[in-house]
N, C-alpha and C positions, 0 to 999 in steps of 0.2 A: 234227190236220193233219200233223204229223209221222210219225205214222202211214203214212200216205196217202202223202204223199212218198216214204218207204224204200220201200212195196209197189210203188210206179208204178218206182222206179230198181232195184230186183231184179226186176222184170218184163221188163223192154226189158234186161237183164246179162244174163238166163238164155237172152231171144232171139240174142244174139250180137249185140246194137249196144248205142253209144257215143252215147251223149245228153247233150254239156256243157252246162251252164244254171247261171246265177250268179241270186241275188235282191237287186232292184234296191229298195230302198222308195220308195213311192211315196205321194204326198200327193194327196188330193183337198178344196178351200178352194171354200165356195158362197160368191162373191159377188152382192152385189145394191145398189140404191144407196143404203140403210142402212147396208151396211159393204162399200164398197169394196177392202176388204183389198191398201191399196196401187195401187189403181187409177186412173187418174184419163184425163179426156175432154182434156189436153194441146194438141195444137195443132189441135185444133178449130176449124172458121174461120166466120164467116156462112153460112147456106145450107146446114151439115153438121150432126146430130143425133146423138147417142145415148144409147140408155134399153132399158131392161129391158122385153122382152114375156112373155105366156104363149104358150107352144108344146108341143100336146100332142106333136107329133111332134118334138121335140128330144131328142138323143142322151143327155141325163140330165135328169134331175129335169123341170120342168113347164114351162121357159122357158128364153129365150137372149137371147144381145147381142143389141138391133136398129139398123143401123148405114144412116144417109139421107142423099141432096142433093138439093138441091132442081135445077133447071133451068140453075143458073150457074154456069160453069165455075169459080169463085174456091171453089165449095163444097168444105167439105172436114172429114170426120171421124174421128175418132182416138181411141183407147183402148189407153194405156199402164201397163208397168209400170215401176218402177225396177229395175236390178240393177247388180251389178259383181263380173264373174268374167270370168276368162281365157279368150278363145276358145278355146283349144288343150282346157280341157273341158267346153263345149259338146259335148255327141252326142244327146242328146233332143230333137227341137222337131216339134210335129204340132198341128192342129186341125179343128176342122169348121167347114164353110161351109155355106147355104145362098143360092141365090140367087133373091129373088120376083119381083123386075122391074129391069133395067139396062138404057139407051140402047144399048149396046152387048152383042151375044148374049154376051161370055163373062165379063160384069161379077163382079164377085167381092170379096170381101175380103182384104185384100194380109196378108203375116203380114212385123212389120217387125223387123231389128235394126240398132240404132244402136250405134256402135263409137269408137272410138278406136284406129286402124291399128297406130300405132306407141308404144300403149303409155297414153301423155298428152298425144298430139296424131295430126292424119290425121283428121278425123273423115268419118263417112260413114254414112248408113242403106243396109244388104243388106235387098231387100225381095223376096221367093219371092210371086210370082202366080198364082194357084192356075190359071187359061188356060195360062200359058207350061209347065205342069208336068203339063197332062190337059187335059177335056174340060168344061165347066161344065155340068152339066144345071139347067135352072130347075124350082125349087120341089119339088128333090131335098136331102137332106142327104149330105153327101159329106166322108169325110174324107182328109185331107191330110197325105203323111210329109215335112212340109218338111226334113227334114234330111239327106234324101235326095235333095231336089230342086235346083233350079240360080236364083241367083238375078242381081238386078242390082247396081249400085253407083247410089246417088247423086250422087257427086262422085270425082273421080279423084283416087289416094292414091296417093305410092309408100311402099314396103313394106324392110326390110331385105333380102328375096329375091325382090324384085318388084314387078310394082305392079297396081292397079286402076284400069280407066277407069269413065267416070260413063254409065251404059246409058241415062239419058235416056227408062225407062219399055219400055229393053227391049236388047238384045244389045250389048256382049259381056256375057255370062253366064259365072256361077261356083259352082263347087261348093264347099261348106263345107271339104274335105279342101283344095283349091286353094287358100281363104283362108287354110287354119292354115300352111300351109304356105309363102306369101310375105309372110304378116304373122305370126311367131311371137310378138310381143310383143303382139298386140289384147287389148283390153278389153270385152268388152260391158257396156254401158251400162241397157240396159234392151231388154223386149220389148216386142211389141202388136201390135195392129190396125186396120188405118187402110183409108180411101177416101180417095183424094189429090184433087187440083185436077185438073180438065178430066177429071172422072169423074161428068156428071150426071145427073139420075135416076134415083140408085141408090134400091135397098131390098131390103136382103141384112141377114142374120144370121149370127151367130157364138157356136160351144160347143166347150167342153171345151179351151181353151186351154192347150196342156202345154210347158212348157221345164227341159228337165233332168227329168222327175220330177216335175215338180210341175203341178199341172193345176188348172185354175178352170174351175169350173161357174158361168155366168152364171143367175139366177135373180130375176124378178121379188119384189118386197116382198110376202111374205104373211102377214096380222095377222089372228087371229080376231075378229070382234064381235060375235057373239053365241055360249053359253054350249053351242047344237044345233049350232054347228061343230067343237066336241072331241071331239064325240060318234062313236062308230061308227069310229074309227079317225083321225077328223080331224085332231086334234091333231098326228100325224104330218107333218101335209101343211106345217107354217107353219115359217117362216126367221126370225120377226120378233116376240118373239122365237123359239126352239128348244126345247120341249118336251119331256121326258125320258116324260110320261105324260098319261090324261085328265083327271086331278087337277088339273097347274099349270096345265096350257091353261084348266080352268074359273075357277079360283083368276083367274088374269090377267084374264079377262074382269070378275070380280065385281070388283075392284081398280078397271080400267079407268073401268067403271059409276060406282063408286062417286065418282068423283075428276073 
């Protein structure tokens, strides 16, 4: 690999261009609801669902979030993570949506962060809606550079060089560069993805949820039970447990059986 690298950067030298590029490491973490890895459905409300589907069209592995409301507007669903880091370095945050059916043509899954403005108080959720940001096509997968995009404020905050008003599901809008900059003391709190209240019959999914670097793949529970699923490359395919070869996947199953 290193190899490869020096030849690709005295290649484009010899051309007469200048190609800066830094390597950034990056984490990919398969969740599912076996091991949530820090996840949790949070302020979920009646009426709002979420659970793991298979999807062979998802952007990685064989499934994604599947995120619903039923008909009432109080419905409401949520999948969060925790964190705590300074927004000032925050520069990563991106996902994919998919949208199969919403009451409203540009229904979508919101990508949310919740903050602490002024440090250790101000509080507020910036929430980027993947509508106000593009186009939603139904029962297309489509991704999303939320940190490039503009979002709104929950609740109005002032700021040591500013402040934010509360957009109420839509304008005045903000760029992340604008937030770090009239809130230099913020806190993120945590990320996620929600369908909020007076957003009903939804049913949209969500993949490859990245902040900072760091990316979850949502991924249904998949457990061998019988001994012809490890077979022929199978074992590969299971999260539940993880497999290194055909040997343990059969091993597990005879275990399973036995007990």
């Amino acid at each position: 690999m290193r190899n490869k690298f020096r030849i690709t950067f005295c290649t484009l030298a010899l051309a007469g261009l200048v190609v800066p590029f830094s390597v950034k490491a990056v984490s990919l973490t398969t969740v599912t609801s076996a091991s949530p890895q820090g996840w949790s459905t949070a302020d979920t409300r009646p009426g709002g669902a979420v659970g793991f589907v298979l999807d062979a069209t998802a952007p990685s592995g064989v499934g994604a979030l599947q995120m619903t409301t039923d008909a009432t507007t109080a419905a409401k669903a949520q999948y969060m993570h925790a964190g705590n880091i300074a927004l000032t370095d925050v520069t990563d945050l991106s996902y994919y949506t998919k949208q199969n059916s919403a009451a409203f043509s540009g229904g979508d899954v919101s990508y949310q962060l919740p903050v602490f403005l002024n440090g250790t108080s101000g509080f507020t959720t910036f929430v980027f809606e993947p509508y106000q940001n593009g186009t939603v096509i139904n029962g297309v997968w489509q991704q999303w550079d939320v940190d490039a995009g503009m979002f709104w404020s929950s609740r109005s905050v002032t700021c040591s060089n500013g402040s934010v008003s509360a957009g109420f599901g839509g304008a005045p809008f903000y760029t992340l560069t604008q937030i770090k900059t009239m809130c230099p003391e913020a806190i993120v709190l945590g990320f996620g993805v929600n369908i909020g209240s007076f957003n009903p019959s939804y049913d949209v999914e969500t993949d490859l949820v990245s902040f900072n670097g760091d990316t979850y793949n949502f991924e249904p529970t998949l457990t061998p039970v019988t001994r012809d699923e490890c077979k022929n490359g199978g074992w590969s395919t299971f999260n539940t447990p993880v497999f290194r070869n055909q040997g343990q996947c059969v091993a597990y199953v005879n275990f399973v059986n036995l007990h």
